[in-house]
N, C-alpha and C positions, 0 to 999 in steps of 0.2 A: 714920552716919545723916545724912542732907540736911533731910531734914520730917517729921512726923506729921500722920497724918489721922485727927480725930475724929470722923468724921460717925456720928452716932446710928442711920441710918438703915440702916450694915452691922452691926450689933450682931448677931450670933448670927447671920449667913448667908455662904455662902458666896461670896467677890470672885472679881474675872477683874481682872486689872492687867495692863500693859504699858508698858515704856518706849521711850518713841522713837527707831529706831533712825539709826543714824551721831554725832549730837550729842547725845543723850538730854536734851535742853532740858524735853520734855514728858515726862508719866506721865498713862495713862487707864486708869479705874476706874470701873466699875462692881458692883452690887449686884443684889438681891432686887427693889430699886425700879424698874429698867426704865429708870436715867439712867446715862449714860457720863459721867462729869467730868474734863475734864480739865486738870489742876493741872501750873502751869509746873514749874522745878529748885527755885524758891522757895516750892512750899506752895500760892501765890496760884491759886484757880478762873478760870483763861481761857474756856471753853465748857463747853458741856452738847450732848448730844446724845441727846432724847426716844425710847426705840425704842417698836415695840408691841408688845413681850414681852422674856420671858427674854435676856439675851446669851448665844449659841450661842458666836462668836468671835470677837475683835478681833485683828487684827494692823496693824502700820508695814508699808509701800513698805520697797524695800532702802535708798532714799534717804534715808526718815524723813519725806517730806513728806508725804505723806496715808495716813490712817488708814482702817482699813474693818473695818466692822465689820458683822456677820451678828443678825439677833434670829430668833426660834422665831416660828413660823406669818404667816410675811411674806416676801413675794416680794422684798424692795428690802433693797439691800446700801446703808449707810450711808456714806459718805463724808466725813471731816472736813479740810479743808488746812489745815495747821502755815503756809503762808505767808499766808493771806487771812481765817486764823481762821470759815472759812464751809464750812456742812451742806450736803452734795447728797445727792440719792439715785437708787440706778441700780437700776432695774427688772430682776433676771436671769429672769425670766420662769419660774421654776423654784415 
């Protein structure tokens, strides 16, 4: 075991997690709540990433360095960087 996470807020629903791939430094998790958190190898909360819905998908670059993540009823794929700790988001028009 590396950490636990107690956030109250996943109690009784189901998570989407992911560890970061090449270095697994990072672990992102989300919930019911509609926030991506993502908690370094240490436990410790680095970012948040607000979507406007459900988490459909999240996946790591083959690199590990940016995250991307997809939410329900929203055109914009979420983009997180492991190197500048900073949110974009890219309109896929769809």
């Amino acid at each position: 075991r590396v950490f636990s996470l107690l956030e109250k807020t996943w109690l009784g629903t189901p998570i989407k997690f992911t560890w970061q791939k090449t270095s697994g430094n990072y672990l992102a998790v989300t919930g019911a709540d509609h926030i991506v958190k993502i908690f370094d190898r240490h436990g410790q909360k680095r970012s948040e990433i607000n979507l406007s819905g459900n988490c459909v998908a999240m996946d790591w670059d083959k690199d590990g360095d940016i995250l991307a993540v997809i939410a329900e009823k929203s055109s914009c794929i979420y983009l997180w960087d492991a190197n500048t700790n900073k949110t974009s988001q890219l309109d896929s028009g769809m």
